[in-house]
N, C-alpha and C positions, 0 to 999 in steps of 0.2 A: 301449297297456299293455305293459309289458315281460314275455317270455314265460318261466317259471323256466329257471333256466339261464344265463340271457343278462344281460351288462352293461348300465345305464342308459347310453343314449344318452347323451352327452359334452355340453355348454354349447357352442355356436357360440360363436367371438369376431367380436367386431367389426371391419368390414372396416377396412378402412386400415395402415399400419405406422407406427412413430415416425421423425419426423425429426430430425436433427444437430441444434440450436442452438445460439450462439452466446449467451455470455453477458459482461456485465461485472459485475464486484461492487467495491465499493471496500471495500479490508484494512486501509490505512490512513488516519486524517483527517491533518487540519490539527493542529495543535498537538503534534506528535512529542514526549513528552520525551525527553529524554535519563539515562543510566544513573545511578545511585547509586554513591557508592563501596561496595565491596565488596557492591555489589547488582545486580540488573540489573533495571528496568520500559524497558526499551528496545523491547522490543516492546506494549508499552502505549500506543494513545493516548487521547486528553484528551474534549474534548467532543464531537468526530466520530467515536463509535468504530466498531471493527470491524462488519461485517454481511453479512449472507452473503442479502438482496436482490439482484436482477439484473436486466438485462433484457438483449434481443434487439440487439446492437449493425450487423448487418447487414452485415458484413464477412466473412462467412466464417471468422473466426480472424485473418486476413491483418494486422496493425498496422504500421505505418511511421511512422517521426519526424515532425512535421507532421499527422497525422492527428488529428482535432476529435472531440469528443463532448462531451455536458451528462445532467444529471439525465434519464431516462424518468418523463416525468407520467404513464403506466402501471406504474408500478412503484415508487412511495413507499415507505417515504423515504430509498432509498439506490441504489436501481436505476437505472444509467448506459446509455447508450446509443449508439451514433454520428452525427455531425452533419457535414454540411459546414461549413466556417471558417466560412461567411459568411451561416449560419441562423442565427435568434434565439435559438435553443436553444443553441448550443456555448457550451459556458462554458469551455474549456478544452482545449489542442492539448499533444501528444503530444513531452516535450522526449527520453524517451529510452524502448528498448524493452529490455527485461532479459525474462529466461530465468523463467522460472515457479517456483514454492518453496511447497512446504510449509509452511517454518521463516521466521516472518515478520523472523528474524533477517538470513536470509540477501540480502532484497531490500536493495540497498543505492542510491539513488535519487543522482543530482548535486544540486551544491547549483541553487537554484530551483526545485527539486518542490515542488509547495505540495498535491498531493495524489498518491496512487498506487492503482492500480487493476489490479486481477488479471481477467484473462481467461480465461474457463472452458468447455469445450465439456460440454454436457449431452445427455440422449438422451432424448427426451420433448417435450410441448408443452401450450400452455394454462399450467395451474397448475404443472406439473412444472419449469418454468424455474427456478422461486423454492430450488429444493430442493439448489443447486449443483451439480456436476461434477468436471470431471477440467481442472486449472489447464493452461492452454499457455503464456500468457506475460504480462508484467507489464507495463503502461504506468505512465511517470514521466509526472505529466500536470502544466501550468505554466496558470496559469488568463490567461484573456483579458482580464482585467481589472485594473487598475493595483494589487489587493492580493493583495501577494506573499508571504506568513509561512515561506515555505520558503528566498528567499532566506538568504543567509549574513548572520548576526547578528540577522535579524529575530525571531528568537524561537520558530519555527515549523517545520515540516518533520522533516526528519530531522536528524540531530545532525554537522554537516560541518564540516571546518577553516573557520575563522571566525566561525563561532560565539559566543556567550559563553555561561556556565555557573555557578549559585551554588556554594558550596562542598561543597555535596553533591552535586554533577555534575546541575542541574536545569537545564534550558534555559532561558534566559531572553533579554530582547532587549537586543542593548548600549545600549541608547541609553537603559536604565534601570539598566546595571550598576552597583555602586560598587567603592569598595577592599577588600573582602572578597569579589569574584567574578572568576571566570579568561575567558578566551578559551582558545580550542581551537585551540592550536597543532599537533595531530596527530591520528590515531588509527592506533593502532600493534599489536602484538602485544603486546611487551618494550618495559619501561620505557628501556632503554637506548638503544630506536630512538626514543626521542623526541628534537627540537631543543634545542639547546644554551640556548636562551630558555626552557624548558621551569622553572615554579618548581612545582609541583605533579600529579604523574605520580600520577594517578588508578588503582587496578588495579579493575578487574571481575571479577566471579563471571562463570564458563565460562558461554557461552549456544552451542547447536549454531548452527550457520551462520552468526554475527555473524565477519565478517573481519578485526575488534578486539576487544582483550582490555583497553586500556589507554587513557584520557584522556590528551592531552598539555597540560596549563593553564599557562597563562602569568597574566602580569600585564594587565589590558583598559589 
């Protein structure tokens, strides 16, 4: 019984501390579109969207070009993980490593990303993984298997020279383009820095951290 006077005894915590985890989330899917004129859903994608899912990728942080991961069956339905190349589970190796961003503007992937994946350290374990972090850095990931939607002009990915584009700057794949849709001869700041092929210079609404401001379209 506590005596007057005197504060109640304080709650013990529980013994243990939290540890570091490693997490992956995927920012963006497959089907990147591309911006609108005088719009921008560039940081929007399609039927893979955003999600803030994770899991434990067992790296420490550490990523290198080459390095594998696939889905975590612990962590549906967006939660990625790391794999050696040559486990069942990788679906996908590591074409480049980029810097970490807030602004899903500023990730800007090479053409062949067919998905991209943000790397998170979190502080907590169990159920706390799922709740995000603090971003380190970004893998451009190229999938292991022969469909590629990120390559240049497949329709897919991010929006990269070669491309093709309907006339509202929609992403589409050339190989269903017609004579009313561009290829992406650039992406530029100033319409001026675009190629002399250039028959329709697209301009964009301001987005923070996007490195273009401007479509360069050509003729497909």
């Amino acid at each position: 019984m506590t005596q007057p006077g005197t504060a109640p005894p304080r709650p013990r915590r529980a013994a243990g501390c939290l540890q570091s985890i490693v997490v992956l989330a995927v920012i963006l899917g497959l089907g990147y579109g591309a911006s609108k004129i005088f719009g921008d859903d560039s940081s929007k994608s399609s039927s893979n969207s955003s999600s803030s899912s994770s899991a434990s990728d067992g790296k420490g942080g550490s990523w290198e070009i080459g390095d594998c991961g696939g889905p975590d069956p612990e962590n549906k339905p967006d939660g990625y993980r790391a794999f050696d190349c040559d486990e069942s589970g990788a679906t996908f190796k590591a074409l480049k490593i980029e810097d970490a961003s807030f602004l899903p503007n500023a990730i800007q992937c090479p053409a062949g990303t067919d998905l991209i994946i943000q790397v998170s350290r979190v502080f907590g374990s169990g159920d706390d993984k799922k709740s995000g972090g603090i971003p380190t850095n970004t893998v451009c990931g190229r999938n292991l298997t022969g469909d590629h939607p990120g390559d240049a002009g497949a329709g897919g990915g991010q929006l990269v020279e070669g491309d093709c584009i309907s006339a509202t700057a929609k992403e589409i794949a050339c190989a269903s383009a017609g004579a009313a849709d561009f290829k992406v001869l650039g992406l530029v700041k100033e319409k001026t820095e675009c190629p002399a092929a250039t028959t329709e210079p697209m301009q964009l609404m301001m987005a923070m951290g996007r490195p273009y401001d401007v479509i360069c379209g050509g003729k497909v």
